[in-house]
C-alpha positions in Angstrom: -64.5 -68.5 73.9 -65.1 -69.1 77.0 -65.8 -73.4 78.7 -68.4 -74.1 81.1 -66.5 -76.0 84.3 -67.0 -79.5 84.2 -66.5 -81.9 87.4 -62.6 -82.2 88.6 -63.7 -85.7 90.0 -65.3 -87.4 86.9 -63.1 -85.7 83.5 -64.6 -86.2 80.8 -62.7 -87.2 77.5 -62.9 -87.4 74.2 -61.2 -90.0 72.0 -60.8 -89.4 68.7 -60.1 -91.5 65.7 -59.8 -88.3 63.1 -60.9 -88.1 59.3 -61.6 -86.2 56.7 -64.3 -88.8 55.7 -65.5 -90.6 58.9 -63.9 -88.7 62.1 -64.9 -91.4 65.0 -65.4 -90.4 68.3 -66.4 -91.6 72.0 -67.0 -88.8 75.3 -66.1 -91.4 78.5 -66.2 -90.4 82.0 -65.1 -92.7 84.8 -64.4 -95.2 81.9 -67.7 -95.3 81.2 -69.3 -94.8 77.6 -71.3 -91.6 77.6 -71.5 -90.7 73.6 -70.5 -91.9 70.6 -70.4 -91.4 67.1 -68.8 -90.5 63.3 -68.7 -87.2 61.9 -69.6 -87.8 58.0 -68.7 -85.9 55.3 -68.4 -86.3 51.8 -66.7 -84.6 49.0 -69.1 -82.4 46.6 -67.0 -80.3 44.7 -68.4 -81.4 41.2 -72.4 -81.7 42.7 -72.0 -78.2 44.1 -69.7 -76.5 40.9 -66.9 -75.4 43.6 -63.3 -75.8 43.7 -62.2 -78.9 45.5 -60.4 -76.4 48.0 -63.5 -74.0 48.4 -65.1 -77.9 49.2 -62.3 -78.8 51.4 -63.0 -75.9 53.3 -66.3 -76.7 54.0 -66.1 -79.9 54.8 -63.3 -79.0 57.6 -66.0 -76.5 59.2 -68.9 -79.4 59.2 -65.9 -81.1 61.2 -65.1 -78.4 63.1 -68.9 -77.3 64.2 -69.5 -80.9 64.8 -66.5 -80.9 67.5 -67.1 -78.0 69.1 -71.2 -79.2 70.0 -69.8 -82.3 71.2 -66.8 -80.7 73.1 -69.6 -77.8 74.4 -72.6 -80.6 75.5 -70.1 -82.8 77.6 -68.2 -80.2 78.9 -64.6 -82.0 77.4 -61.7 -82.0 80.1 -58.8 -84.0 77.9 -58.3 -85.4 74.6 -56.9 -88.6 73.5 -56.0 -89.4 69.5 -55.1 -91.3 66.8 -52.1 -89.3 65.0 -53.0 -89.9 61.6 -49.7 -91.4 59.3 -48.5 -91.9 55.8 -50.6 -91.3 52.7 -51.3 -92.6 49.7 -50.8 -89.7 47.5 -51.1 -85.7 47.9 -55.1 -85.8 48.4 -54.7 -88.2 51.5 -51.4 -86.0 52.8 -53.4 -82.7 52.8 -56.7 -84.7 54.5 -53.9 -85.8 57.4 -53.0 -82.2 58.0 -56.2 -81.0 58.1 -57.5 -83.1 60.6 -54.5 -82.9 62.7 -54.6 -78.8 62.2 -58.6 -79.5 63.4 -57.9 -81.1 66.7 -54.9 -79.5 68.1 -56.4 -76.0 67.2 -59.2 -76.9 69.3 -57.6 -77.9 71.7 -55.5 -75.1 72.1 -58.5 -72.6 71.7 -60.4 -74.2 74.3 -57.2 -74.9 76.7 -58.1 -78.6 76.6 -55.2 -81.2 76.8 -54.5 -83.2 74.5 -52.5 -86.4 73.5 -51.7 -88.2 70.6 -51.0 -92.1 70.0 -50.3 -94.2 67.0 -53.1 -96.8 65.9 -50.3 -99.2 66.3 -49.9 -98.5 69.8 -53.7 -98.6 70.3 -53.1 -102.3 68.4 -50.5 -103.5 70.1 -51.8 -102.4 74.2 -55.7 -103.9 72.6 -55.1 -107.4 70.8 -50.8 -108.0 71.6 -50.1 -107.1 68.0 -50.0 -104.6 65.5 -51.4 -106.4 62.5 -54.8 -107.5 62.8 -58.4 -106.6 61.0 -61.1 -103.7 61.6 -63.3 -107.0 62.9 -60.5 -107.9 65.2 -60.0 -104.8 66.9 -64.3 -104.3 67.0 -64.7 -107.9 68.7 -62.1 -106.9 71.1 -63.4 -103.3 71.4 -67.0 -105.2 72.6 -64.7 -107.7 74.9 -63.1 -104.7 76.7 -65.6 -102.4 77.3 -68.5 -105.2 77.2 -70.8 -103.3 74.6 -71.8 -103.9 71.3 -70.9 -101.3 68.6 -74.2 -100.8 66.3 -74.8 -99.0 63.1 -73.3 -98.8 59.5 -69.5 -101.0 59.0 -67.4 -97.6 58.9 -69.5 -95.8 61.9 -68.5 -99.4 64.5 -64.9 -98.9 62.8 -64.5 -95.4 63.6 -65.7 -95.8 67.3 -63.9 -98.7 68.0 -61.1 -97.0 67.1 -61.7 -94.2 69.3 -62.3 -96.4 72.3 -58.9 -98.4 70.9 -56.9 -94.6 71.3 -58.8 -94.5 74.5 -57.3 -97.9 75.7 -53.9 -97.1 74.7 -54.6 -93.8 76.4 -55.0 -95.7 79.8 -52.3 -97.8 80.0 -49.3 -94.9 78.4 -50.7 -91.6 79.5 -49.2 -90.5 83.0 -51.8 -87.7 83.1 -54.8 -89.4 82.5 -54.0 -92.3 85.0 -54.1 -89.0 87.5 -57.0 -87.8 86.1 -58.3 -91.4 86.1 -58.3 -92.2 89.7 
């Protein structure tokens, strides 16, 4: 598969706050907001009479279809995000790997970099501490990038999150501070 060139002097990037159930995402260029959403999907093993694995299955390609328009419209030149961690139980482990398996497959298909950062890291560089509330971090999501997240609860926590990676992203990553300036 071959990418269409994008502009060396504006990247674009995508940062991603991935999940199985509500994968959050922002495209940015020049630190600018340029898209944003959440990539829904629900389980429907039992509604459709599949095996939950024949469902997993297609839920990862809804993700992975979804990725790859957004990826192909903005012409994506690096990726920042959230490395999912811990689990609750097996379900939520397998979820983790899946997502993680999503991302870094696509961006090693499509020869995009990539970096990964902990959402206490993206905590800690946003609000000066690691414990705080989804409405915490989505106040100070609108205070930095002076916007106003819109939409359902779980869509403004997913993007907030993204542009929380993104933040993080700014401040640690010695490549995108080159690509940045």
């Amino acid at each position: 598969m071959k990418r269409t060139q994008h502009n060396e002097q504006h990247p674009t990037v995508l940062a991603c706050d991935p999940s199985f159930t509500a994968w959050g995402w922002v495209v940015l260029q020049n630190h600018t907001v340029i898209d944003s959403g959440c990539i829904k999907t629900s389980p429907e093993a039992k509604k459709r009479r599949i095996r939950q694995g024949d469902d997993r299955v297609r839920r990862t390609s809804e993700i992975i279809v979804s990725l790859m328009e957004i990826i192909g419209e903005h012409k994506i030149s690096f990726i920042v995000s959230e490395l999912p961690h811990g689990s609750q139980n097996a379900k939520a482990a397998i979820m983790m790997g899946v997502v993680v398996g999503i991302l870094q497959a696509i961006s090693e298909l499509w020869d995009i970099p990539i970096e990964w950062y902990s959402e206490n890291d993206a905590k800690k560089a946003l609000l000066g501490r690691i414990s705080s509330s989804k409405a915490q971090v989505i106040e100070a999501i609108n205070q930095a990038f002076e916007t106003t997240l819109v939409g359902p609860k779980y869509v403004q926590e997913a993007v907030a999150d993204s542009l929380a990676i993104y933040n993080v992203a700014t401040l640690q990553s010695p490549t995108l501070k080159i690509l940045l300036k």
